[in-house]
mmCIF file of the protein (N, C-alpha, C, O) and its ligand, coordinates in Angstrom:
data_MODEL
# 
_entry.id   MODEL 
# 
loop_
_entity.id 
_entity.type 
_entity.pdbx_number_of_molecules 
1 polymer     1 
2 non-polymer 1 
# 
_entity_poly.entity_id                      1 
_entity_poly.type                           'polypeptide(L)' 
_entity_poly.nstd_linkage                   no 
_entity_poly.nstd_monomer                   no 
_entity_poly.pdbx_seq_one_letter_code       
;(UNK)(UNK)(UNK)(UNK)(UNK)(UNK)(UNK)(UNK)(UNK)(UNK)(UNK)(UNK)(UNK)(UNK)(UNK)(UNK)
(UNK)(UNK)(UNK)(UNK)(UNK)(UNK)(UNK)(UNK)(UNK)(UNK)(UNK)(UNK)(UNK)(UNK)(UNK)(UNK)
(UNK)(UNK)(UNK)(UNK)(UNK)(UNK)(UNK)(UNK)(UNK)(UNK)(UNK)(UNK)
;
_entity_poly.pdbx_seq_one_letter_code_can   XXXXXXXXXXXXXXXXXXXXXXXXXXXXXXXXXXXXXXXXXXXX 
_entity_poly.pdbx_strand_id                 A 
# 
loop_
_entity_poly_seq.entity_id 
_entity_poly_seq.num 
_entity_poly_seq.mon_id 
_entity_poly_seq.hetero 
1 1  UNK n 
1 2  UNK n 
1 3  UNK n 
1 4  UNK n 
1 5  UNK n 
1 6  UNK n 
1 7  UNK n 
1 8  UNK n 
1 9  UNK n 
1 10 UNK n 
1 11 UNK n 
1 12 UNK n 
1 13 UNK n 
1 14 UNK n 
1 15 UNK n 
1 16 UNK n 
1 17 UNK n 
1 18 UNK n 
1 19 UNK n 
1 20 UNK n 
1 21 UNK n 
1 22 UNK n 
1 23 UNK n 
1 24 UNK n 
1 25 UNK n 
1 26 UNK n 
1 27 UNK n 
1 28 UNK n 
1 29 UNK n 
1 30 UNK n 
1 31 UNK n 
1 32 UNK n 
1 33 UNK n 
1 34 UNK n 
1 35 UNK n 
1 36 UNK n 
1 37 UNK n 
1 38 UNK n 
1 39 UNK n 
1 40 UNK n 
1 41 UNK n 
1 42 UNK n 
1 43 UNK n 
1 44 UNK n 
# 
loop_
_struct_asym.id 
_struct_asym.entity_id 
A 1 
B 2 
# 
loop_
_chem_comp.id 
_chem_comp.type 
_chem_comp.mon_nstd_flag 
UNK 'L-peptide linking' . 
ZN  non-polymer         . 
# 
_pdbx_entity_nonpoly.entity_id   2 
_pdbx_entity_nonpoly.name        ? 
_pdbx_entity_nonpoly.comp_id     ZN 
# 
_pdbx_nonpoly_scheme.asym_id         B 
_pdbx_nonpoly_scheme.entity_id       2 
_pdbx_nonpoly_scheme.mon_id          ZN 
_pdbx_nonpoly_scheme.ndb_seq_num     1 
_pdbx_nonpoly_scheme.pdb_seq_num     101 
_pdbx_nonpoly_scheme.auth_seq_num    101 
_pdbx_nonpoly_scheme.pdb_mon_id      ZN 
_pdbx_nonpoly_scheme.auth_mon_id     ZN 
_pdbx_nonpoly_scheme.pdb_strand_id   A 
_pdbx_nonpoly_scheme.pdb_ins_code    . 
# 
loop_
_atom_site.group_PDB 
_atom_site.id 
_atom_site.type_symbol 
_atom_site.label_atom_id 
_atom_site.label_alt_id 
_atom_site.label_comp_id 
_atom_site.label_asym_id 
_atom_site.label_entity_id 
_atom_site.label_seq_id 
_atom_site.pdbx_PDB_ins_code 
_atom_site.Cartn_x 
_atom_site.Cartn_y 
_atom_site.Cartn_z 
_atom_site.occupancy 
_atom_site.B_iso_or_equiv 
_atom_site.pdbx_formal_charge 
_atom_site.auth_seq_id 
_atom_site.auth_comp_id 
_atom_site.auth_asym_id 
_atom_site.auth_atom_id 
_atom_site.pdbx_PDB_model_num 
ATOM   1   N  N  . UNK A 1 1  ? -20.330 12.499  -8.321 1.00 0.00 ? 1   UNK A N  1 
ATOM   2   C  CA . UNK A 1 1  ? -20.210 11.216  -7.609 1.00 0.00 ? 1   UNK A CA 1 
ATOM   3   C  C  . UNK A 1 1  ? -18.810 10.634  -7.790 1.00 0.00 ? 1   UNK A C  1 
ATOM   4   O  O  . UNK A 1 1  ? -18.045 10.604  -6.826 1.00 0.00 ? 1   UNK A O  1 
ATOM   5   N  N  . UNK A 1 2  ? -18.420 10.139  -9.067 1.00 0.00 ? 2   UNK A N  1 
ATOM   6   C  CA . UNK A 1 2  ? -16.904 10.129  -9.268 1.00 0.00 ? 2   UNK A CA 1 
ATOM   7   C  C  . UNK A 1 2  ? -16.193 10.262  -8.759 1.00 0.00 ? 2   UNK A C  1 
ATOM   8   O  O  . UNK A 1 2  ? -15.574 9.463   -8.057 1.00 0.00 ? 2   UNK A O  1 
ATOM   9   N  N  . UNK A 1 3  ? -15.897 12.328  -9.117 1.00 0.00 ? 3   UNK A N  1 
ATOM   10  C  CA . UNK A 1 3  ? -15.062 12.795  -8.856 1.00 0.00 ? 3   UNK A CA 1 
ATOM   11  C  C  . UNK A 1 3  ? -15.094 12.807  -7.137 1.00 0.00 ? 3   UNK A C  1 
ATOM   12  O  O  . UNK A 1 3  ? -14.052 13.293  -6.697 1.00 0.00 ? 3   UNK A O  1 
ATOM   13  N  N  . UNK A 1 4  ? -16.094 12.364  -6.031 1.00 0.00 ? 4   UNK A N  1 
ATOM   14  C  CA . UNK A 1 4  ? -15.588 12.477  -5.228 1.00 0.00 ? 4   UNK A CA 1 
ATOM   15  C  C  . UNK A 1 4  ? -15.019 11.311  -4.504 1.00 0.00 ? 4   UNK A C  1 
ATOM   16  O  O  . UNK A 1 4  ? -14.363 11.439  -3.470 1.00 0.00 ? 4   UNK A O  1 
ATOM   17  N  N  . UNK A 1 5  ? -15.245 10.339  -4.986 1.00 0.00 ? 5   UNK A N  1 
ATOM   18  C  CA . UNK A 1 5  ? -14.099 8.647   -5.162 1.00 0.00 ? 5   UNK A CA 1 
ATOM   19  C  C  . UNK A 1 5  ? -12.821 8.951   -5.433 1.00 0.00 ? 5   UNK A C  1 
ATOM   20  O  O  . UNK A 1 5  ? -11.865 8.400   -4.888 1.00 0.00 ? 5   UNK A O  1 
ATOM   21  N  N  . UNK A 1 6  ? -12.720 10.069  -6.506 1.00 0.00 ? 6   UNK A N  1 
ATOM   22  C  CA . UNK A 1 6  ? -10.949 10.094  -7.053 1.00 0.00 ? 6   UNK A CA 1 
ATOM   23  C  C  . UNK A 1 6  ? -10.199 10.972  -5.645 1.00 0.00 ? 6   UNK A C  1 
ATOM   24  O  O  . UNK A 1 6  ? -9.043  10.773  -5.273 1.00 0.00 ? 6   UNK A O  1 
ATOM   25  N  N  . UNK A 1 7  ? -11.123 11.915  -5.035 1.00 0.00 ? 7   UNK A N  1 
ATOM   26  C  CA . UNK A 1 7  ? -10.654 12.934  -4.439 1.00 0.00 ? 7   UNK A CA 1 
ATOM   27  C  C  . UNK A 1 7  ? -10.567 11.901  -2.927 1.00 0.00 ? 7   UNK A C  1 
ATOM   28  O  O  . UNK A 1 7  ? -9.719  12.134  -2.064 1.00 0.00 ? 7   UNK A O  1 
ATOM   29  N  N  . UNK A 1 8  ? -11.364 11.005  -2.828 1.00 0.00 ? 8   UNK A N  1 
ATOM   30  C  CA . UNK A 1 8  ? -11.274 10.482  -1.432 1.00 0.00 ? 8   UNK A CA 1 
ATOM   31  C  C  . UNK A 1 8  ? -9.753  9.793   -1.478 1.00 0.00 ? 8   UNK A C  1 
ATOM   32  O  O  . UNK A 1 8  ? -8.852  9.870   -0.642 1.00 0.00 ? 8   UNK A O  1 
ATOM   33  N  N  . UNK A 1 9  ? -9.790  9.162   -2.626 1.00 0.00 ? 9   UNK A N  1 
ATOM   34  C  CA . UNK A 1 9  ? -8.401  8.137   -2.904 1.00 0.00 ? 9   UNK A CA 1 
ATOM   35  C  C  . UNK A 1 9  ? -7.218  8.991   -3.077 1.00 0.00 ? 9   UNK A C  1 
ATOM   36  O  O  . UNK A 1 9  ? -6.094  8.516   -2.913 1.00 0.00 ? 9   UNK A O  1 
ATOM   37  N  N  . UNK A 1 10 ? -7.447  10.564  -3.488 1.00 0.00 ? 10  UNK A N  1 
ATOM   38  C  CA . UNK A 1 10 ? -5.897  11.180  -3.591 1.00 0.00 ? 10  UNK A CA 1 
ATOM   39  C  C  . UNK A 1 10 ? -5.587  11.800  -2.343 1.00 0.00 ? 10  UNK A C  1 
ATOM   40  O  O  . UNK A 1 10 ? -4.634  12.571  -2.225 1.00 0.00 ? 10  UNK A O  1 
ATOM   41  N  N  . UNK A 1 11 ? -6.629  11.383  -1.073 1.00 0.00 ? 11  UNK A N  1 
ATOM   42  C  CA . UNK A 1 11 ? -6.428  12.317  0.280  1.00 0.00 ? 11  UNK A CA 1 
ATOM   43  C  C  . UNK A 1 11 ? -5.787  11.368  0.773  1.00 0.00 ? 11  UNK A C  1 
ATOM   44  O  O  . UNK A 1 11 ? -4.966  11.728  1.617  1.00 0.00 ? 11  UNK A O  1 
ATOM   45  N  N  . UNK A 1 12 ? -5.857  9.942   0.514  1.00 0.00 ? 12  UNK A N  1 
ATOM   46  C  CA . UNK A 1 12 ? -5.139  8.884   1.593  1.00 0.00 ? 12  UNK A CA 1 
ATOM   47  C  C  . UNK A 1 12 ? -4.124  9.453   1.258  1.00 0.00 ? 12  UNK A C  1 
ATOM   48  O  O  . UNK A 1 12 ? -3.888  10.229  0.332  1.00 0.00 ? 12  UNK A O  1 
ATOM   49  N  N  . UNK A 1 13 ? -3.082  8.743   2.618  1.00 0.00 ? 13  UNK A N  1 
ATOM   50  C  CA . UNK A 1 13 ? -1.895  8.919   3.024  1.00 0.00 ? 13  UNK A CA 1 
ATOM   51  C  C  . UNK A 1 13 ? -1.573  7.560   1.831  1.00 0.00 ? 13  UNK A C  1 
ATOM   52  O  O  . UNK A 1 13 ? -2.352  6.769   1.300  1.00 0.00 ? 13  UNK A O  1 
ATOM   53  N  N  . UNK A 1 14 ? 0.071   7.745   1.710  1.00 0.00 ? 14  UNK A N  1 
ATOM   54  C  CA . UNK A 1 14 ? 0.622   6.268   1.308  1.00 0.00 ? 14  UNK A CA 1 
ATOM   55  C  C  . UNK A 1 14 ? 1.030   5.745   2.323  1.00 0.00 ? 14  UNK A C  1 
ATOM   56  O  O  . UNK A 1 14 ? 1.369   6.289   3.374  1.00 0.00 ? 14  UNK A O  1 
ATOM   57  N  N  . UNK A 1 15 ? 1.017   4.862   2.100  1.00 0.00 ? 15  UNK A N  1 
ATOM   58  C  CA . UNK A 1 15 ? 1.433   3.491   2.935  1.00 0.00 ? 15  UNK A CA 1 
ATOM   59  C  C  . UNK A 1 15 ? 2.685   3.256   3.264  1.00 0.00 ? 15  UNK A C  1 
ATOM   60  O  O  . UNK A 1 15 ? 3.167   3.974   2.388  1.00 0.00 ? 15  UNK A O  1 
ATOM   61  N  N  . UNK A 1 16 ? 3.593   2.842   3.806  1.00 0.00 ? 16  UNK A N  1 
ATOM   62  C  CA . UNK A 1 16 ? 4.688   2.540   4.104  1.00 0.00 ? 16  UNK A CA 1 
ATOM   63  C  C  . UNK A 1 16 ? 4.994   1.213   4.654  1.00 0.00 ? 16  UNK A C  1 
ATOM   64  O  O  . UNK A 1 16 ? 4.382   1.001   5.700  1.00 0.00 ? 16  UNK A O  1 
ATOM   65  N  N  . UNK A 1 17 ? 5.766   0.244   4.261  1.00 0.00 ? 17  UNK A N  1 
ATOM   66  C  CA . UNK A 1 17 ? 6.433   -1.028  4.667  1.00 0.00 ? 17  UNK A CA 1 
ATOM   67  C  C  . UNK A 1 17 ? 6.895   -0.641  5.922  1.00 0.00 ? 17  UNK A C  1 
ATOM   68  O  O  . UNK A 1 17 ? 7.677   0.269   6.196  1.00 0.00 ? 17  UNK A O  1 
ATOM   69  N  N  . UNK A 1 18 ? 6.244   -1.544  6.763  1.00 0.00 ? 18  UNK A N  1 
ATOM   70  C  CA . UNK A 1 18 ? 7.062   -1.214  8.450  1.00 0.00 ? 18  UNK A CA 1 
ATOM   71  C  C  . UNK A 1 18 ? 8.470   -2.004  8.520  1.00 0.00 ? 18  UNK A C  1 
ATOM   72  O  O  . UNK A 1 18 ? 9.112   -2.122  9.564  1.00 0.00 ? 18  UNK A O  1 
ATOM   73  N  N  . UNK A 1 19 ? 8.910   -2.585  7.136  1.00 0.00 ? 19  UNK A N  1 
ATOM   74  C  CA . UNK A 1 19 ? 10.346  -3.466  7.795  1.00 0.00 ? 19  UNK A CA 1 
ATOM   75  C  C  . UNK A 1 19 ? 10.982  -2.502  6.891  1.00 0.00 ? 19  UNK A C  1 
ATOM   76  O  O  . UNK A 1 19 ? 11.775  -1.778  7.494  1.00 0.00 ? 19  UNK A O  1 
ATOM   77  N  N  . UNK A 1 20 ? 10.887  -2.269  5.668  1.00 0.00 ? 20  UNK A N  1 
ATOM   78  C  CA . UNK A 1 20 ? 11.985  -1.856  5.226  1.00 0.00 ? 20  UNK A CA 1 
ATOM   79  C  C  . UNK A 1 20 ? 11.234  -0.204  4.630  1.00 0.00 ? 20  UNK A C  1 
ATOM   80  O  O  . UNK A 1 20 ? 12.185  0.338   4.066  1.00 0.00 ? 20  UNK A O  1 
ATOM   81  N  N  . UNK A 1 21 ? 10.146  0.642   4.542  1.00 0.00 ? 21  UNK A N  1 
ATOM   82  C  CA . UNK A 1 21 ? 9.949   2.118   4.782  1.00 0.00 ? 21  UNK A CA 1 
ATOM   83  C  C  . UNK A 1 21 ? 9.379   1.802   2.951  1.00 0.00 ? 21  UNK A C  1 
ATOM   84  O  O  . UNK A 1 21 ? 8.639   2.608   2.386  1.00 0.00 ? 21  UNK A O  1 
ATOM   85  N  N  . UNK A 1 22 ? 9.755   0.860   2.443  1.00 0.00 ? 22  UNK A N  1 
ATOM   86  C  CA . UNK A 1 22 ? 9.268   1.216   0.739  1.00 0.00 ? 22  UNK A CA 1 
ATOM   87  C  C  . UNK A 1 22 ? 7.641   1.465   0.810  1.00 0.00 ? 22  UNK A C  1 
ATOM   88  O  O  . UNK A 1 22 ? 6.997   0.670   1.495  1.00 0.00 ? 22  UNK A O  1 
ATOM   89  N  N  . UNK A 1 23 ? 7.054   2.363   0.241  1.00 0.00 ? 23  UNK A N  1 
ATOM   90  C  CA . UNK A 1 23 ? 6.040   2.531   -0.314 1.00 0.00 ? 23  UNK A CA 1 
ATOM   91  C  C  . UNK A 1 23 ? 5.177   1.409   -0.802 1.00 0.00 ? 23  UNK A C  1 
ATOM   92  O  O  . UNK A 1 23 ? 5.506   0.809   -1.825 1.00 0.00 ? 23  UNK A O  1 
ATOM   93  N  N  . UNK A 1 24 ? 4.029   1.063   -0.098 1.00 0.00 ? 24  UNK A N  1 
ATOM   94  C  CA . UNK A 1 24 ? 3.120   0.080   -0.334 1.00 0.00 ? 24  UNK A CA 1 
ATOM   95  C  C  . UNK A 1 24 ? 1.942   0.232   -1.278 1.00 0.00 ? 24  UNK A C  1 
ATOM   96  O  O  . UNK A 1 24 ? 0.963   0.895   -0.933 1.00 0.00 ? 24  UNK A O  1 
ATOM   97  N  N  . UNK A 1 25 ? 2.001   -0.277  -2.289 1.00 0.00 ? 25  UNK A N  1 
ATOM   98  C  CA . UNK A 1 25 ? 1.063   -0.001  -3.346 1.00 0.00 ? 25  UNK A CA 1 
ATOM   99  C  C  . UNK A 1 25 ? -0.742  -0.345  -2.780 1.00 0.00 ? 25  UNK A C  1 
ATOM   100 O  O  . UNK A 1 25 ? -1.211  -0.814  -1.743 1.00 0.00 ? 25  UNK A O  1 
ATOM   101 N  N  . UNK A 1 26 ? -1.304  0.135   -3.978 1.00 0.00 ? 26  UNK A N  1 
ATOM   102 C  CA . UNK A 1 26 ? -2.987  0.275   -3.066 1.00 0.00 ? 26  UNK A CA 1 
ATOM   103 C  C  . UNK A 1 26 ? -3.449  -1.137  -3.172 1.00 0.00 ? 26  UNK A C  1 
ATOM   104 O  O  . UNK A 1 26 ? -4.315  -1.664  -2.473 1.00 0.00 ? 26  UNK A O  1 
ATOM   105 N  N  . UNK A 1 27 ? -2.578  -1.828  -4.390 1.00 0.00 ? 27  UNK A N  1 
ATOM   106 C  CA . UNK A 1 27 ? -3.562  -3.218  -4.447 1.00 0.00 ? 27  UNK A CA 1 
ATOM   107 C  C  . UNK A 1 27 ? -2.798  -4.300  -3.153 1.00 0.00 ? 27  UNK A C  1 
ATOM   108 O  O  . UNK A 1 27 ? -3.130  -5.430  -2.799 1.00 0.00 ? 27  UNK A O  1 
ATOM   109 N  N  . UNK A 1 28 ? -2.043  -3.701  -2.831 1.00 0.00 ? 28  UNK A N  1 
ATOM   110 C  CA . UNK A 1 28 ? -1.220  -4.341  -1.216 1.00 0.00 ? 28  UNK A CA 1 
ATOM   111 C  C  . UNK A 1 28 ? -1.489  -4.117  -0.323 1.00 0.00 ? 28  UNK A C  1 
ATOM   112 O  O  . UNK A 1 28 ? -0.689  -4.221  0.606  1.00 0.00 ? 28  UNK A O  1 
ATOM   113 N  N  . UNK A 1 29 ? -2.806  -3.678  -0.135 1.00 0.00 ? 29  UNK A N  1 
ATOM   114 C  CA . UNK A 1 29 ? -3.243  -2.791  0.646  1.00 0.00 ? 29  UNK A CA 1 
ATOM   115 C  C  . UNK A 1 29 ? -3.877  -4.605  2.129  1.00 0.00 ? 29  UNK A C  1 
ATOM   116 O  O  . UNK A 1 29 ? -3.781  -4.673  3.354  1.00 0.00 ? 29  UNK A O  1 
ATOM   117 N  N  . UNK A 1 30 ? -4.212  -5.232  1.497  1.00 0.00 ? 30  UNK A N  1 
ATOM   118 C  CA . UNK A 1 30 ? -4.609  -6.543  1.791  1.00 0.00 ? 30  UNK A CA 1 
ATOM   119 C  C  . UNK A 1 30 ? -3.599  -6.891  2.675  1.00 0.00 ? 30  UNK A C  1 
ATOM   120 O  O  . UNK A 1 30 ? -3.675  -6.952  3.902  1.00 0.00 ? 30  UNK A O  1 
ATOM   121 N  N  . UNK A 1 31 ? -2.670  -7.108  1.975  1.00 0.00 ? 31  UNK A N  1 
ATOM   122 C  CA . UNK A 1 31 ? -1.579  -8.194  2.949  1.00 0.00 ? 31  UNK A CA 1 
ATOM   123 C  C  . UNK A 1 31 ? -0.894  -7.173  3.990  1.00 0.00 ? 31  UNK A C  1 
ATOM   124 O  O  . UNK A 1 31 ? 0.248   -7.321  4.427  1.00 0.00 ? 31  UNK A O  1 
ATOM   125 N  N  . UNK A 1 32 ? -1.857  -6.001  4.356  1.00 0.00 ? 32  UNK A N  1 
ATOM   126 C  CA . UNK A 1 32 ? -0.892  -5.458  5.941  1.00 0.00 ? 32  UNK A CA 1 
ATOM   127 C  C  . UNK A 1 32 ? -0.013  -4.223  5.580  1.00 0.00 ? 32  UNK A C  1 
ATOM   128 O  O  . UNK A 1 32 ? 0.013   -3.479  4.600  1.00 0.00 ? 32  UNK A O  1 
ATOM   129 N  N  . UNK A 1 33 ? 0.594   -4.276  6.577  1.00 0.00 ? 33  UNK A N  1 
ATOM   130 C  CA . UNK A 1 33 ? 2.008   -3.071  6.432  1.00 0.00 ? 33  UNK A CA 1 
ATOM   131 C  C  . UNK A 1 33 ? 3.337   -3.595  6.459  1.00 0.00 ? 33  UNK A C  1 
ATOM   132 O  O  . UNK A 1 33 ? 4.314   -3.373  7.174  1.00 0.00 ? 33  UNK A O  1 
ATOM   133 N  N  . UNK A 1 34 ? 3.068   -4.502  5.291  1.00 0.00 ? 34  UNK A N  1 
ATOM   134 C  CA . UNK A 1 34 ? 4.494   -4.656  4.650  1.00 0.00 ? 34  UNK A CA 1 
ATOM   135 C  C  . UNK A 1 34 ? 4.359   -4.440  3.329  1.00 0.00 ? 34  UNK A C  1 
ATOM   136 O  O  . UNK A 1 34 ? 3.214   -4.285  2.902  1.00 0.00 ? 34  UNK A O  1 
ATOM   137 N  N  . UNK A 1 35 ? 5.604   -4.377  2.311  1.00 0.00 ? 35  UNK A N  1 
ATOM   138 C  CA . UNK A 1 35 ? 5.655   -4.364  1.262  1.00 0.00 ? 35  UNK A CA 1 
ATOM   139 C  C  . UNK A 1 35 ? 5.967   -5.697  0.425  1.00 0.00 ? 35  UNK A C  1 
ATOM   140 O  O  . UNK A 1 35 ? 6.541   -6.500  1.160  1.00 0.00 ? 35  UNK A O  1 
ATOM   141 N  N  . UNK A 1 36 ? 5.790   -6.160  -0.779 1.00 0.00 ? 36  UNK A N  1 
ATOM   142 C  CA . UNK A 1 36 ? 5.305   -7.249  -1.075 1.00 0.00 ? 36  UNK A CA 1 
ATOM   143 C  C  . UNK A 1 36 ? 6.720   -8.468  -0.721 1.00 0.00 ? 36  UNK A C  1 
ATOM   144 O  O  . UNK A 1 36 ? 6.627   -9.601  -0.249 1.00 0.00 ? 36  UNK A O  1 
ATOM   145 N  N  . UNK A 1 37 ? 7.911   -7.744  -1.139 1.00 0.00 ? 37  UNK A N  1 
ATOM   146 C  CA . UNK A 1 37 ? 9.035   -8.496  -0.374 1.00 0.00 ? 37  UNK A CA 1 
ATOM   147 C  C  . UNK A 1 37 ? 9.268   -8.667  0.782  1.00 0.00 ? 37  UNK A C  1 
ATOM   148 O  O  . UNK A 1 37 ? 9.904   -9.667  1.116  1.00 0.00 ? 37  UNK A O  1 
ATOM   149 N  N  . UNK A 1 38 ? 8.765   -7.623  1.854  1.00 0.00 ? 38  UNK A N  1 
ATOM   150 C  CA . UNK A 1 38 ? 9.177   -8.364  3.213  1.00 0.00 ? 38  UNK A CA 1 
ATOM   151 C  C  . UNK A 1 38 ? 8.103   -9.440  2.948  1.00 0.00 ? 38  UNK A C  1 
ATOM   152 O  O  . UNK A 1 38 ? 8.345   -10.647 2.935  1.00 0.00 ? 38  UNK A O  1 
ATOM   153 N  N  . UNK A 1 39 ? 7.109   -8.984  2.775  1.00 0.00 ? 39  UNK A N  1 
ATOM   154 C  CA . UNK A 1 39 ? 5.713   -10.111 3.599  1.00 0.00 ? 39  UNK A CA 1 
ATOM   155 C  C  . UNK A 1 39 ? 5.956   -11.443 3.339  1.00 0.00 ? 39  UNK A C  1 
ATOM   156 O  O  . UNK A 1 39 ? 5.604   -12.233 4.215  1.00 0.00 ? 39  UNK A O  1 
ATOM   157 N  N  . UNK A 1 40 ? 6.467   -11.875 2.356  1.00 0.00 ? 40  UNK A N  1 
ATOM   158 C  CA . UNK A 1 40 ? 6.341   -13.066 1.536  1.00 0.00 ? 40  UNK A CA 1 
ATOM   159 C  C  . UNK A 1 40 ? 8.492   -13.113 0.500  1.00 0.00 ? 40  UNK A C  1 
ATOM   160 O  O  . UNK A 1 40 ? 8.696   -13.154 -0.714 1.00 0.00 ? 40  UNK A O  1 
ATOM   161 N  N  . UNK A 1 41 ? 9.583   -13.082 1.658  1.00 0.00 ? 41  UNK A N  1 
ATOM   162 C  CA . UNK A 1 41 ? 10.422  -13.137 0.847  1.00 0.00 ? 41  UNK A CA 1 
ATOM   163 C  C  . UNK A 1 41 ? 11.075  -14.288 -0.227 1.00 0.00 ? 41  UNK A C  1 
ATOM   164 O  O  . UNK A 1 41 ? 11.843  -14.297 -1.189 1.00 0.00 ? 41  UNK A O  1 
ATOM   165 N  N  . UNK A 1 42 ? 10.132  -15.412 0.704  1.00 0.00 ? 42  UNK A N  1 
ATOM   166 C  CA . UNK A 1 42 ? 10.731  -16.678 -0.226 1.00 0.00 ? 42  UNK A CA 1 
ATOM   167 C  C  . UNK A 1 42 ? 10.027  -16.665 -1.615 1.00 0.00 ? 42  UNK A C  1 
ATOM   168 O  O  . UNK A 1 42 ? 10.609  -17.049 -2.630 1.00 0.00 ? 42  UNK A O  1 
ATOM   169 N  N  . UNK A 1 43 ? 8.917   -16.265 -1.613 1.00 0.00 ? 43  UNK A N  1 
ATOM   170 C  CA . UNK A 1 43 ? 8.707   -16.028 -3.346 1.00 0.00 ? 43  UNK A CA 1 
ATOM   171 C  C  . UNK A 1 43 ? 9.344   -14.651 -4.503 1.00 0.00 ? 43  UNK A C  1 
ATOM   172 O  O  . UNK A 1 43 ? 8.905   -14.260 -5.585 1.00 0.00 ? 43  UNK A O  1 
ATOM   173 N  N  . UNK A 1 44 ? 10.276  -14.302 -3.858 1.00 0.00 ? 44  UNK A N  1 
ATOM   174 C  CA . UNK A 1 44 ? 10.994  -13.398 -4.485 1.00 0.00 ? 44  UNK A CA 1 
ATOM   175 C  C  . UNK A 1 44 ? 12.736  -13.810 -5.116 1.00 0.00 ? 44  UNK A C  1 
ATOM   176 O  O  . UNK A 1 44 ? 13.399  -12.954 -5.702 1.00 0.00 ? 44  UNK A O  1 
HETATM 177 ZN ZN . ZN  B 2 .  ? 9.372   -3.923  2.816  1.00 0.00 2 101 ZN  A ZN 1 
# 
C-alpha cells in the first residue's frame, strides 16, 4: 500500500515556475505555477 504512494509521488513530473523556469517544490504545489518568489515578490 505504501510503497505504492512513494512510487505514485516519484512518477510525477516536477513542476516548473512559468515566470522564471525554477523548480516548484511539492508543498507549492497550492499556490499554482509559480515559484514562491514570483507569486508573492513583495514578501521576499
Ligand atoms: Zn519563479
Amino acid at each position: 500500500m505504501l510503497e505504492n504512494v512513494v512510487e505514485f509521488f516519484r512518477n510525477l513530473p516536477a513542476k516548473n515556475c512559468t515566470e522564471c523556469g525554477e523548480t516548484i517544490n511539492e508543498q507549492h504545489e497550492c499556490y499554482g505555477s509559480k515559484c514562491d518568489s514570483c507569486m508573492d515578490p513583495a514578501k521576499h
